[in-house]
DRENZA-205007 format. One record per atom (N, C-alpha, C, O, CB): x negated, y, z negated. Coordinates in steps of 0.05 Angstrom, whole numbers, padded with zeros to 5 digits, always signed. Glycine has a CB too. Layout:
N
XYZ;...
***
This chain:
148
+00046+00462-00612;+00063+00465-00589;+00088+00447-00594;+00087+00424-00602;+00049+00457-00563;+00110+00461-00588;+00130+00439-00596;+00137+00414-00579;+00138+00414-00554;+00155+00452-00599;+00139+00401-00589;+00140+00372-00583;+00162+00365-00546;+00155+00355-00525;+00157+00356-00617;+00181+00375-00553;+00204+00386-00527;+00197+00402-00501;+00202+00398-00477;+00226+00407-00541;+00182+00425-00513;+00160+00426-00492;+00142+00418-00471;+00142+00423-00447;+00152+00428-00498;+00120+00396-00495;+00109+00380-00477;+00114+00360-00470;+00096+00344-00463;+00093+00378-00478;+00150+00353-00470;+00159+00329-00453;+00168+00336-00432;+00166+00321-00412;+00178+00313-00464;+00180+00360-00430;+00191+00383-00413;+00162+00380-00393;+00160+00364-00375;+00199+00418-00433;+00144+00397-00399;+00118+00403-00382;+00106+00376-00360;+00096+00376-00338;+00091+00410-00408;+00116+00351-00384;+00106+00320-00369;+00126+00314-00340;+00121+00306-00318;+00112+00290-00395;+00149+00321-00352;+00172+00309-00328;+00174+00335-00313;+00194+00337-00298;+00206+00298-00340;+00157+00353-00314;+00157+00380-00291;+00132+00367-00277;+00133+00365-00253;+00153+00418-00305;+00110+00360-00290;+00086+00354-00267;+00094+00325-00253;+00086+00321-00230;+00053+00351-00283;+00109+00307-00268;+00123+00296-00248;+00126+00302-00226;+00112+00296-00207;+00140+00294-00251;+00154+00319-00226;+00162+00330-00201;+00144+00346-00186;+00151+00346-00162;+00183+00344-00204;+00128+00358-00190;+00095+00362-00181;+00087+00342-00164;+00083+00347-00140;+00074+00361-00204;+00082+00316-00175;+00064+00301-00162;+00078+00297-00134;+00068+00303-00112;+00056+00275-00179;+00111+00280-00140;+00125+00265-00123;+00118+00285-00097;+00111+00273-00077;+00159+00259-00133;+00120+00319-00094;+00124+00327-00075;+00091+00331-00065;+00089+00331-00041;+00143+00348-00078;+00068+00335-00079;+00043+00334-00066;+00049+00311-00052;+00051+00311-00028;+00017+00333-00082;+00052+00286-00068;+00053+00249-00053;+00058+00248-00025;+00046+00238-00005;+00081+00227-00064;+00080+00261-00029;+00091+00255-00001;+00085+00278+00023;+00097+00275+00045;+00123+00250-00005;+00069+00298+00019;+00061+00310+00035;+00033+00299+00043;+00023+00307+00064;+00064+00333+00028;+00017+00278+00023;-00011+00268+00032;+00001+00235+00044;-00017+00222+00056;-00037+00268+00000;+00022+00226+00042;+00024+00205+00054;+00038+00213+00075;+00042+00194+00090;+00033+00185+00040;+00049+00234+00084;+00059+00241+00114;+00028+00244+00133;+00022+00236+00155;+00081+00278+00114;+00013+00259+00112;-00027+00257+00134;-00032+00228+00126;-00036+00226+00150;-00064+00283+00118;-00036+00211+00118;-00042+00184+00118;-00016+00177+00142;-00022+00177+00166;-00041+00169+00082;-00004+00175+00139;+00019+00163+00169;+00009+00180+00189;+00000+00164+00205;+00061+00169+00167;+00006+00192+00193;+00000+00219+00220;-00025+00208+00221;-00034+00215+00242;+00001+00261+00214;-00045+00191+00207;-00075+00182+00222;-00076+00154+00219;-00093+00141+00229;-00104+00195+00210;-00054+00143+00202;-00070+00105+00204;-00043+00097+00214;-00048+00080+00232;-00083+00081+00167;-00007+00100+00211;+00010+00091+00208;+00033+00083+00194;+00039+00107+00192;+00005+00086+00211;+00045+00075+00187;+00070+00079+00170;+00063+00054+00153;+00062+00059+00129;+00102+00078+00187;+00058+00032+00159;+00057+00016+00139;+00030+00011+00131;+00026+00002+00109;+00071-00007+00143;+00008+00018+00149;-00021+00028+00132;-00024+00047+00117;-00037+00041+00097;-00039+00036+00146;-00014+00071+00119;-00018+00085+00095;+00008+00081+00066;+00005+00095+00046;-00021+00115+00107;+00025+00065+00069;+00045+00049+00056;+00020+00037+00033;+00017+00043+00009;+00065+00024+00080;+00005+00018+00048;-00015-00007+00043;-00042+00003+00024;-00054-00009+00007;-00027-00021+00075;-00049+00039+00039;-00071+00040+00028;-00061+00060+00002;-00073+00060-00019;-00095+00049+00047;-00034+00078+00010;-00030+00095-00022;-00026+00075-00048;-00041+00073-00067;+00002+00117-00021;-00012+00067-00045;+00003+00038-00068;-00018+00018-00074;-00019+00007-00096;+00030+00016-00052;-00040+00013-00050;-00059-00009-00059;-00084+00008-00074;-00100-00003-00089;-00070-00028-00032;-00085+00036-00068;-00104+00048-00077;-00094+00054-00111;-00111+00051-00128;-00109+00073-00056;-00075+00060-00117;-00065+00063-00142;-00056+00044-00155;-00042+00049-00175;-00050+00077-00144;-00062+00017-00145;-00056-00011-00165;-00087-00015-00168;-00095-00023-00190;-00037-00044-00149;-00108-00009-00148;-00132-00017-00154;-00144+00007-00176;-00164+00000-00188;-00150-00022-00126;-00136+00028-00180;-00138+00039-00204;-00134+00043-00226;-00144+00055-00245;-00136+00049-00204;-00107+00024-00220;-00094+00013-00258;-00116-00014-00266;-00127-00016-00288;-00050-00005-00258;-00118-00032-00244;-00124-00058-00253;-00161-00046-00267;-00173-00054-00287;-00122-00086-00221;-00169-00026-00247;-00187-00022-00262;-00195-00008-00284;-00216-00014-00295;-00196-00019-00253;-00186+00005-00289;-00175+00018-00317;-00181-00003-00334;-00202-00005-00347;-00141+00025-00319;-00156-00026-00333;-00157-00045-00347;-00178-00057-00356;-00186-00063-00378;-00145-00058-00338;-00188-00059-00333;-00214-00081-00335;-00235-00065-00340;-00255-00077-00346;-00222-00100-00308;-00238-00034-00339;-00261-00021-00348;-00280-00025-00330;-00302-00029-00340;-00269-00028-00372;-00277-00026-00309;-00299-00029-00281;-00295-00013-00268;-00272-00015-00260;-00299-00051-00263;-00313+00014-00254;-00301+00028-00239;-00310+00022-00204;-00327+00014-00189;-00308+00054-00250;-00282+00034-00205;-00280+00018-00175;-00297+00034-00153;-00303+00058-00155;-00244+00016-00164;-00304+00020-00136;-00323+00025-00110;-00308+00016-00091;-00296-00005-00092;-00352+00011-00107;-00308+00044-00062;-00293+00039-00045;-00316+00053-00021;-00332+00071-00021;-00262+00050-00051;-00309+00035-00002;-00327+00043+00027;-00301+00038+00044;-00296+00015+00040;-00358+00019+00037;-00291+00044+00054;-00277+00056+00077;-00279+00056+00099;-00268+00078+00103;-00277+00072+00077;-00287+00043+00128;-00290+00049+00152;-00261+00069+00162;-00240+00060+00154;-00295+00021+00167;-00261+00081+00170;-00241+00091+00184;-00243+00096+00215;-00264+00104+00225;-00234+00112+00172;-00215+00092+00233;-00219+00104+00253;-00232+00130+00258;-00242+00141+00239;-00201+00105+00259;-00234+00144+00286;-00235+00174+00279;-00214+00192+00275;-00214+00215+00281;-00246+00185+00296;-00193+00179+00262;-00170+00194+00249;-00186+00213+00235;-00209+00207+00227;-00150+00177+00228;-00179+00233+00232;-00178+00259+00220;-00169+00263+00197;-00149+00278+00195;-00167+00273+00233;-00179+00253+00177;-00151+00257+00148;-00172+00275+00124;-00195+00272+00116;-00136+00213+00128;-00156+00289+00119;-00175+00299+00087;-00178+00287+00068;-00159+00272+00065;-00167+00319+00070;-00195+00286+00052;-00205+00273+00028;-00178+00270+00015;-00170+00248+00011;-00227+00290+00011;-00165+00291+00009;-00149+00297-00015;-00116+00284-00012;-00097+00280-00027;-00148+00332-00017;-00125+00278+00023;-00091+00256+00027;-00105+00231+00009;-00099+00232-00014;-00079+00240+00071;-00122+00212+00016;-00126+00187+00004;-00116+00182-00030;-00114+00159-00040;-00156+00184+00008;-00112+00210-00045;-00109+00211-00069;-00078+00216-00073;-00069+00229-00091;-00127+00229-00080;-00063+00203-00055;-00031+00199-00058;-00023+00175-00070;+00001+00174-00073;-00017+00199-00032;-00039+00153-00079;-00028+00130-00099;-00028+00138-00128;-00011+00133-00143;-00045+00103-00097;-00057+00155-00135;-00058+00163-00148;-00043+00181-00159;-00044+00180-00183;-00072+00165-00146;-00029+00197-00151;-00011+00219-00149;+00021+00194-00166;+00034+00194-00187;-00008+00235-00105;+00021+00180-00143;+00044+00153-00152;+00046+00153-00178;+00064+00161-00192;+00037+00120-00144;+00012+00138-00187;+00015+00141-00224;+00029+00164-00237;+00049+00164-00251;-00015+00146-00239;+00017+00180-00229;+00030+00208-00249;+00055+00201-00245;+00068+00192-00264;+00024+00242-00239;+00069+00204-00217;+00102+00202-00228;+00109+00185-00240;+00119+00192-00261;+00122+00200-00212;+00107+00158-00235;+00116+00140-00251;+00107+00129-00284;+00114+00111-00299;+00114+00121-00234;+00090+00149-00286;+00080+00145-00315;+00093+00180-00329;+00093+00183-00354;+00035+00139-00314;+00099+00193-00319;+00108+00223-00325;+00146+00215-00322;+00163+00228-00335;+00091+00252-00295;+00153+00194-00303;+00181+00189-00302;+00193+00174-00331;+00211+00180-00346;+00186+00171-00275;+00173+00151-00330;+00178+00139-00352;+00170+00144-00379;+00176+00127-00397;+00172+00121-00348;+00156+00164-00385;+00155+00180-00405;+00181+00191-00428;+00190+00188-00451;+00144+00200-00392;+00183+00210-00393;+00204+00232-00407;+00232+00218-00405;+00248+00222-00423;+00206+00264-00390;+00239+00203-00384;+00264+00197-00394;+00273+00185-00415;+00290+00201-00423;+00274+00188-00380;+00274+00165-00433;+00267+00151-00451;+00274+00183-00481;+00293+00183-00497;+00228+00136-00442;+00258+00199-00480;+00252+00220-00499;+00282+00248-00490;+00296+00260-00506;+00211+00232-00492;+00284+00251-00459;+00300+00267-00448;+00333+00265-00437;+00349+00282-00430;+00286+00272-00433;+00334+00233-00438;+00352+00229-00416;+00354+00219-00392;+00333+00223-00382;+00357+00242-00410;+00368+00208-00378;+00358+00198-00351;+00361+00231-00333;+00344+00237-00317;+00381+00165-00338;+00387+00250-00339;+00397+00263-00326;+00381+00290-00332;+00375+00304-00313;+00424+00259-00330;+00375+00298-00355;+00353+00318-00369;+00328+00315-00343;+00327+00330-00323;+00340+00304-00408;+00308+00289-00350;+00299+00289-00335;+00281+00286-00309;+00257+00284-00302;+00301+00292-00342;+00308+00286-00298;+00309+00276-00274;+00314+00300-00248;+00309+00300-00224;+00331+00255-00276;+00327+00320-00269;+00332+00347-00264;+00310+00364-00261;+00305+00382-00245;+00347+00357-00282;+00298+00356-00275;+00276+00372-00292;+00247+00361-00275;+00227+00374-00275;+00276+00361-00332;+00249+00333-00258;+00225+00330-00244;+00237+00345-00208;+00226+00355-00189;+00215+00289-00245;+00270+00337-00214;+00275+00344-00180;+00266+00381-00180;+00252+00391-00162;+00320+00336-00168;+00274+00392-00196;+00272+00422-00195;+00234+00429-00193;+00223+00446-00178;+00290+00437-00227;+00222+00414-00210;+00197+00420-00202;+00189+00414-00173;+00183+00432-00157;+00181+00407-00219;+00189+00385-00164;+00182+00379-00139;+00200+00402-00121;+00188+00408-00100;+00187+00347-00134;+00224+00414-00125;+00238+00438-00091;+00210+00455-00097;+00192+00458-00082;+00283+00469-00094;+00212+00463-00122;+00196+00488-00132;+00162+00488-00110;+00154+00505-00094;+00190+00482-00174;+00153+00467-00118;+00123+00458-00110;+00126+00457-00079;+00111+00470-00065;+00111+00426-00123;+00146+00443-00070;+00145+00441-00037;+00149+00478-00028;+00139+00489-00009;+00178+00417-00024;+00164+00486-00043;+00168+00511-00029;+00139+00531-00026;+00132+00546-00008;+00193+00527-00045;+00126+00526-00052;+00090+00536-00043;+00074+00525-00026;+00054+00536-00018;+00071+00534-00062;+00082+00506-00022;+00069+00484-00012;+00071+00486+00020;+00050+00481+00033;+00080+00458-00023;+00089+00491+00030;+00107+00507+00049;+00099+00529+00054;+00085+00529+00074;+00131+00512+00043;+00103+00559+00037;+00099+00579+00043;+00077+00586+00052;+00072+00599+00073;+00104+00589+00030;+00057+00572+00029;+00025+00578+00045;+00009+00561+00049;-00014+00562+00040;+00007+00596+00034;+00022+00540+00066;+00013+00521+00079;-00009+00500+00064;-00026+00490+00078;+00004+00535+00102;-00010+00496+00045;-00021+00481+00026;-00025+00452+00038;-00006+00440+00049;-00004+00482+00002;-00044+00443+00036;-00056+00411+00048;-00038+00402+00071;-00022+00383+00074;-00056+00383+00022;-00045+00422+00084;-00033+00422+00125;-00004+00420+00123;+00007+00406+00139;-00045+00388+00150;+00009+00434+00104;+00034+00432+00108;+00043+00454+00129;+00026+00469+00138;+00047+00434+00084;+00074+00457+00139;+00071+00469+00160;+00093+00493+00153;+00116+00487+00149;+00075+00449+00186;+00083+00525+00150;+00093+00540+00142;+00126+00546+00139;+00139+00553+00158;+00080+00551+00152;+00133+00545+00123;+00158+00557+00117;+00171+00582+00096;+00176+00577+00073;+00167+00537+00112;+00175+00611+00110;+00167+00631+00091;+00195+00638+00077;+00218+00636+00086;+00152+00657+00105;+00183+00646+00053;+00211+00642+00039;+00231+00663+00040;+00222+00685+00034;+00208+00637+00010;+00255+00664+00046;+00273+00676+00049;+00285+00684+00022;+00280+00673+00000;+00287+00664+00065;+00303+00706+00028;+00326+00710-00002;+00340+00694-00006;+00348+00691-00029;+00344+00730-00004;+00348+00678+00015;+00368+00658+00005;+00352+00634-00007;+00360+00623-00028;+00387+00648+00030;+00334+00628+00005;+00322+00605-00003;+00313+00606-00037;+00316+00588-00053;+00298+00602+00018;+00297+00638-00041;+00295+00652-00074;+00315+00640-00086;+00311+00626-00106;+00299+00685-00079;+00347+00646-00074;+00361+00655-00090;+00376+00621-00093;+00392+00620-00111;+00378+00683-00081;+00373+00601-00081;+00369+00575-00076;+00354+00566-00096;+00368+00552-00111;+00358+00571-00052;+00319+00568-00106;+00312+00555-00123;+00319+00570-00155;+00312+00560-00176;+00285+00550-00116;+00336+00597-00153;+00340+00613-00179;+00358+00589-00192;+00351+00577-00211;+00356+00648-00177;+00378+00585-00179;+00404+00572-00182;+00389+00543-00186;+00403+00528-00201;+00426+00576-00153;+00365+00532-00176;+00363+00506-00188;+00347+00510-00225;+00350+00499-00247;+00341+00486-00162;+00334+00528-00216;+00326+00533-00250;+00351+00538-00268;+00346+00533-00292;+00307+00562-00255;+00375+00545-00262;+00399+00558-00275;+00404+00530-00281;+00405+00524-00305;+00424+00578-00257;+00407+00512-00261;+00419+00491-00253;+00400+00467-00283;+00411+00453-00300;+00412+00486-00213;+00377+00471-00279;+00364+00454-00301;+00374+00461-00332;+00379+00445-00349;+00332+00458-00299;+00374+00492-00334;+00384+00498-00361;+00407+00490-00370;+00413+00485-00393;+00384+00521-00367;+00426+00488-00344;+00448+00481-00349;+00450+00445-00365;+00463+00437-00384;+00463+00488-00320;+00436+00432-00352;+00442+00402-00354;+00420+00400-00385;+00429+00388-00405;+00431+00379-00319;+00397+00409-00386;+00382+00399-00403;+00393+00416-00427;+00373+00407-00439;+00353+00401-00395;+00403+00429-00441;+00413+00446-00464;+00440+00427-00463;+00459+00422-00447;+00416+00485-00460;+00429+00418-00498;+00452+00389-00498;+00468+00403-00526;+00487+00392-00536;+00432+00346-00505;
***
């Protein structure tokens, strides 16, 4: 596989993650708060590096209110890693502007599914022609900047 490719593919799941992130830390704010779920995405994904490190896997018990949250919000720090380990990857190899392009066009791309069919309680938004013809022009828009 060529090498350009899968730097390309890294700084696209980037932009992947950033927009899941922040749709599981809008349900973490909507059940604990703005600077609790601040506290638990970021503290949950430093306690996963440090353990890494240390080769201990981590154990978590949880009380929670009876907030209502899905499993799959709590896994928004985690999500953090990926970008910032998929950001600092590819730029370095791509460019700051390559890709940076190249994570923003993935993340419109992902929110707009994410949106359409309501993906981890997002709240529907169906896609229009303009809106199509909106993310055509950002893919146009990536070829344009990344073809050096």
């Amino acid at each position: 596989m060529n090498q350009t490719f899968i730097i390309i593919l890294i700084a696209a799941i980037g932009g992947i993650a950033v927009a899941i992130q922040g749709q599981f830390m809008g349900l973490l704010d909507k059940g604990l708060g703005t600077k609790e779920s601040v506290l638990l995405t970021y503290g949950l994904g430093a306690v996963v590096m440090f353990s890494y490190f240390l080769f201990v896997p981590a154990s978590f018990n949880f009380k929670l209110s009876s907030a209502q949250i899905p499993w799959y919000a709590f896994t928004a720090g985690i999500l953090g890693l990926v970008i910032v380990s998929s950001i600092s990857y590819s730029i370095p190899r791509l460019g700051l502007a390559t890709a940076f392009t190249i994570v923003i066009a993935a993340q419109f791309i992902i929110t707009a599914l994410i949106e359409q069919f309501g993906w981890f309680g997002a709240d529907g938004n169906t896609m229009s022609l303009s809106r199509l013809g909106g993310f055509i022009a950002i893919i146009g828009g990536v070829w344009l900047v990344a073809r050096n």
